[in-house]
C-alpha positions in Angstrom: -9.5 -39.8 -87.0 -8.4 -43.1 -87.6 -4.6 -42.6 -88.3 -1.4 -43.6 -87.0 0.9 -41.0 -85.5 4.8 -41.1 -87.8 5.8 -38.3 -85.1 6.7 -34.6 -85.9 2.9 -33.5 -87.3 2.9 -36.3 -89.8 0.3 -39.3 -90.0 -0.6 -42.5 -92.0 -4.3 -42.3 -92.9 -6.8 -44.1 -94.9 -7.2 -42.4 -98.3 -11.1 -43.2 -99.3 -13.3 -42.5 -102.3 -14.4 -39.0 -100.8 -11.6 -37.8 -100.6 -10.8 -37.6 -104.3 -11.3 -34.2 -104.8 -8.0 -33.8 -102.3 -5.8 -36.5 -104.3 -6.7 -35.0 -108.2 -5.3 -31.7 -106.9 -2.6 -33.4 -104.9 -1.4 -35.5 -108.1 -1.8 -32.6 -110.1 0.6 -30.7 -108.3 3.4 -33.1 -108.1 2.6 -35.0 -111.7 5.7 -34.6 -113.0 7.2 -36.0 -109.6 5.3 -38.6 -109.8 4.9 -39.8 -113.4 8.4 -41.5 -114.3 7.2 -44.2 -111.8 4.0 -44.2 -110.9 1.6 -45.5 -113.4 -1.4 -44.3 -111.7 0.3 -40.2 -112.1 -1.3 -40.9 -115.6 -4.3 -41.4 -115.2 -5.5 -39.8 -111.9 -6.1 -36.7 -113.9 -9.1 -35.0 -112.2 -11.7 -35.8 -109.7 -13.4 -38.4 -111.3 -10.5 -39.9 -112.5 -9.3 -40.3 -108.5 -12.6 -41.1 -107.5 -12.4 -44.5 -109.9 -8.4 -45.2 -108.5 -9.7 -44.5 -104.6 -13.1 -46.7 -105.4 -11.0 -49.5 -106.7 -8.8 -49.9 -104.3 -12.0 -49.3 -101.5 -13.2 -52.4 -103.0 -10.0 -54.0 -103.1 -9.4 -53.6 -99.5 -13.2 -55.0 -98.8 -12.2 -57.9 -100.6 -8.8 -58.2 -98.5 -7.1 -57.9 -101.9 -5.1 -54.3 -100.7 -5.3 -50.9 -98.7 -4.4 -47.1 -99.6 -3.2 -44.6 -97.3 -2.6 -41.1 -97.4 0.4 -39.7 -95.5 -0.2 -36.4 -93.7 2.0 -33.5 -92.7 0.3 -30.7 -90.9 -3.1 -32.2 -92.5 -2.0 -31.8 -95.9 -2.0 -34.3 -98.1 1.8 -35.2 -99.2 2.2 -38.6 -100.0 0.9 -41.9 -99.8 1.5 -45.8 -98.9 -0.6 -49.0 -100.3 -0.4 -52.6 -100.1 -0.2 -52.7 -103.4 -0.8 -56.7 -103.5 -2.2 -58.3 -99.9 -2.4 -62.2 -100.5 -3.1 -63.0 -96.4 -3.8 -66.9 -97.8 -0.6 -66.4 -99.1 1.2 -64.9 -96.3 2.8 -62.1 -98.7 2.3 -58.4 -99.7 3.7 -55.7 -101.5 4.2 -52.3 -100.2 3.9 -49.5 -102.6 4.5 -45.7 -102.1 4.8 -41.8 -102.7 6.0 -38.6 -101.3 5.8 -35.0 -102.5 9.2 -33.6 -103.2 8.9 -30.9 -100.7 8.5 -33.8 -98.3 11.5 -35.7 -98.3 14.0 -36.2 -96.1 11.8 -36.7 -93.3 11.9 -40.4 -92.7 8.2 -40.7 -93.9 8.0 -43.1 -95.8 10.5 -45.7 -93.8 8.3 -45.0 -90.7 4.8 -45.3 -92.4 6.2 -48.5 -94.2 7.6 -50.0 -90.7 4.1 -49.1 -89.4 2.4 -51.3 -92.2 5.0 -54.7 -92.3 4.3 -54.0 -88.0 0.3 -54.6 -88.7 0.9 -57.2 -92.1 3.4 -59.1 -90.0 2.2 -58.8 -86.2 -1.4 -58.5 -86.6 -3.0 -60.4 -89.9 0.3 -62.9 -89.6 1.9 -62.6 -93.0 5.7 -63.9 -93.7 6.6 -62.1 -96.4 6.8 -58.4 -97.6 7.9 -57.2 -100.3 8.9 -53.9 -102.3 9.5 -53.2 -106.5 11.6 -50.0 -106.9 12.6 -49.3 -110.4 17.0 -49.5 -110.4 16.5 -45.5 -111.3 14.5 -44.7 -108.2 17.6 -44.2 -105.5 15.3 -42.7 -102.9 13.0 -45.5 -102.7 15.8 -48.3 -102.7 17.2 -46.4 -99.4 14.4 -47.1 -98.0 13.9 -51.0 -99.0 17.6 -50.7 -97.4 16.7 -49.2 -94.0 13.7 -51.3 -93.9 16.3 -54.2 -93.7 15.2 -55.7 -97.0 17.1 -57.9 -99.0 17.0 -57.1 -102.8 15.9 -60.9 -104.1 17.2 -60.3 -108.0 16.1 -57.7 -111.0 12.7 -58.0 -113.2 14.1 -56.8 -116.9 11.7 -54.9 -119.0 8.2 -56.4 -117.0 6.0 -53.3 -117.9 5.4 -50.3 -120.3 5.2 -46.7 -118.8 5.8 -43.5 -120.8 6.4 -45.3 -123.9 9.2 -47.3 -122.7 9.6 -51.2 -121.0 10.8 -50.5 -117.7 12.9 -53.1 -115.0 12.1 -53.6 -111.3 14.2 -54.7 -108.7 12.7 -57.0 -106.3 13.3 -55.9 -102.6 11.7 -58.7 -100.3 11.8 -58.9 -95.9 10.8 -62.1 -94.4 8.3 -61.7 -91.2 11.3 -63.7 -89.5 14.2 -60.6 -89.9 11.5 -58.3 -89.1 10.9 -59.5 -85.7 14.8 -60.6 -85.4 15.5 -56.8 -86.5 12.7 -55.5 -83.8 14.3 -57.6 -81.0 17.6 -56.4 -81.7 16.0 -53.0 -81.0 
């Protein structure tokens, strides 16, 4: 209920603060996945835990501040997209997201992501999208790639995880390529 078909048995659906029991045992099993980028893989460490990080973001999206989604395959629980930042006075986002090892390869995260600039751009009118991929994380800058992003320049050591500063390239799609891109077909 309430999701959006990304074809072959998969689907982009909210993630809400009931269902933390589901994301603790999720993020449990693909931790160490997870945890050189993710800062959240720290502390989402049981069900109360993910009951906070879904409750947060619940409120964030009340406030029109962001949005989390969990990405289905088959029902199961294997990933997940967020507008990790949502500024619609601003007329800019940021797209975060996450996908089980054992579910790569599909195209899930390019389609649920195409799915979310489609609604950011088309429906609540913003111009700007963008994505932060650490230079390490080669799967998630393909994706910035094929979602037609343009990588805007490189953060250098703009936040701590795992005991270490950490760089962030900034990957950035103007509502104007989108549509060019869409009409191009």
């Amino acid at each position: 209920m309430l999701s959006t078909p990304l074809g072959d048995g998969a689907e982009l659906c909210p993630l809400e603060p009931w269902q933390a029991p589901e994301l603790a045992a999720y993020t449990e099993r693909v931790r160490d996945h997870l945890a050189p980028w993710l800062p959240w893989a720290h502390s989402v460490t049981d069900e109360e835990s993910a009951r906070a990080f879904l409750q947060r973001h619940a409120d964030r999206q009340a406030a029109d501040e962001g949005r989390i989604y969990g990405i289905r395959l088959d029902g199961e629980l294997v990933g997940g997209m967020m507008f990790r930042l949502f500024d619609a006075a601003a007329g800019s986002c940021e797209l975060g997201a996450w996908l089980a090892p054992a579910a790569q390869g599909r195209g899930l995260v390019t389609t649920a992501a195409s799915r979310m600039i489609d609604w950011a751009v088309g429906v609540r009118g913003l111009d700007r999208v963008e994505w932060l991929v650490s230079p390490r994380n080669g799967p998630s800058i393909a994706v910035a790639k094929r979602l037609g992003m343009t990588h805007e320049g490189t953060l250098r050591s703009v936040f701590p995880l795992g005991g270490r500063r950490h760089d962030l390239q900034v990957w950035a799609l103007l509502a104007g390529e989108w549509r060019a891109a869409a009409a191009r077909g």
